[in-house]
C-alpha positions as CSV (number, residue, x, y, z in Angstrom):
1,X,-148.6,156.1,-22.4
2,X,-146.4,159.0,-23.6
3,X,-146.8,162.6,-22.5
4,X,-146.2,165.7,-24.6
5,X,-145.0,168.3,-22.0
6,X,-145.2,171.7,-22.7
7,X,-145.4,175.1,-20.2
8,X,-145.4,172.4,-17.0
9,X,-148.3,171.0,-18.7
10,X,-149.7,168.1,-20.6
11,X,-149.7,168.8,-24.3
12,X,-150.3,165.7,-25.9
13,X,-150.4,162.1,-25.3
14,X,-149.9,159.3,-27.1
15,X,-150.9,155.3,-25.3
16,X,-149.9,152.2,-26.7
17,X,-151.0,148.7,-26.4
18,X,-149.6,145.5,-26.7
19,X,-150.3,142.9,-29.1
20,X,-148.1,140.2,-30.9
21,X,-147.7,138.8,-34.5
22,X,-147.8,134.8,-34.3
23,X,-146.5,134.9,-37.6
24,X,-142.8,136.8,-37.0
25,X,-143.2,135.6,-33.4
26,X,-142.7,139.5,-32.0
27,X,-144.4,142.0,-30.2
28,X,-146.8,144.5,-32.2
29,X,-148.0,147.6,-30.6
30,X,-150.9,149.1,-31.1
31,X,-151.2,153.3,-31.5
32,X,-154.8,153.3,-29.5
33,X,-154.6,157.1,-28.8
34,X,-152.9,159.9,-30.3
35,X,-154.3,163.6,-28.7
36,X,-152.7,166.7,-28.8
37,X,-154.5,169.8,-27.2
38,X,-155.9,171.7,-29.3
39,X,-153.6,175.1,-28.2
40,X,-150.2,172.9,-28.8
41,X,-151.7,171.7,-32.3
42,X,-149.5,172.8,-35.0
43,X,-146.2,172.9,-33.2
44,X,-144.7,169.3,-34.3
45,X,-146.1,167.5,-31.0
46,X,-148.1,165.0,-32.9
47,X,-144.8,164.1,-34.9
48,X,-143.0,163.5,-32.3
49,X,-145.1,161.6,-30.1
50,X,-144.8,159.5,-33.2
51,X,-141.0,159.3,-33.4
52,X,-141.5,158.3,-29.6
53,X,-143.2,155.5,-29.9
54,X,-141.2,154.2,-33.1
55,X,-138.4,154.3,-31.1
56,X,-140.0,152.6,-28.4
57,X,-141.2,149.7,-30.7
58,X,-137.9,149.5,-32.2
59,X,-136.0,149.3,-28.3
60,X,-138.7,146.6,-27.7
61,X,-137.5,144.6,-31.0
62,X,-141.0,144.9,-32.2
63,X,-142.7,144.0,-35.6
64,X,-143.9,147.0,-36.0
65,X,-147.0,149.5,-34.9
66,X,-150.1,149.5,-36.3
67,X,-152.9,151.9,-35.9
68,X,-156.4,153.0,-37.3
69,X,-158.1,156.4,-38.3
70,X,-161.2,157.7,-39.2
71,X,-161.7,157.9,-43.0
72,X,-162.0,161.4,-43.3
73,X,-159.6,162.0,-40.9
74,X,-157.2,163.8,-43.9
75,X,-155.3,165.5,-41.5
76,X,-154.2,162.5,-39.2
77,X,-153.6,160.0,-42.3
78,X,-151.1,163.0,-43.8
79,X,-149.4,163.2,-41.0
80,X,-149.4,159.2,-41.0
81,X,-147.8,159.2,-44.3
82,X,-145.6,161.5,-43.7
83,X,-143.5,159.5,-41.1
84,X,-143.3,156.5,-43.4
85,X,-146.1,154.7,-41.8
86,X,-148.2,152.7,-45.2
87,X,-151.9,151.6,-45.3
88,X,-152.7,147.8,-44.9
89,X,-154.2,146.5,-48.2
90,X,-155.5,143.5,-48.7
91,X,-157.3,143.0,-45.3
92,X,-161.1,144.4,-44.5
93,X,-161.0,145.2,-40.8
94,X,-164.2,143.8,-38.8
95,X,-165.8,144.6,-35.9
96,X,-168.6,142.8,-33.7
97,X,-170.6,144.7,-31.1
98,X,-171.2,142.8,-27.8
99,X,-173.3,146.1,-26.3
């Protein structure tokens, strides 16, 4: 987990999980969480939260980072974009519910 701090407080956050590609043979992280509060929205936290964690993956010799948004989450997938991250395409993503 990475903390945004801003005014001796938590602005943001952003908390990571670890996965690995068996095909490259390298760790993969996973962008589970992304928040910013909603007073310290506007201000660049988000992006740099992001640059954070890039960094991260890349001092970890990482694949890459992967992560997944609501479809009509416009804002979020712009700011996506904008950072050079790229949508999958060719895969469906699936989910089973054990609850």
């Amino acid at each position: 987990i990475f903390l945004a701090l801003a005014a001796a407080e938590v602005a943001g956050f952003v908390q990571l999980y670890p996965s690995f590609s068996s095909l490259l043979l390298k760790p993969l992280w996973i962008v589970n969480d992304l928040f910013v509060s909603p007073q310290y929205r506007g201000q660049g936290i988000a992006k740099e939260l992001l640059r954070t964690v890039k960094t991260f993956a890349q001092k970890t010799k990482a694949r890459g980072l992967t992560l997944q948004t609501a479809i009509d989450n416009i804002p979020a997938q712009r700011l996506y974009e904008s950072l050079g991250w790229a949508r999958e395409e060719g895969f469906d993503t699936l989910n089973l519910n054990t609850m």
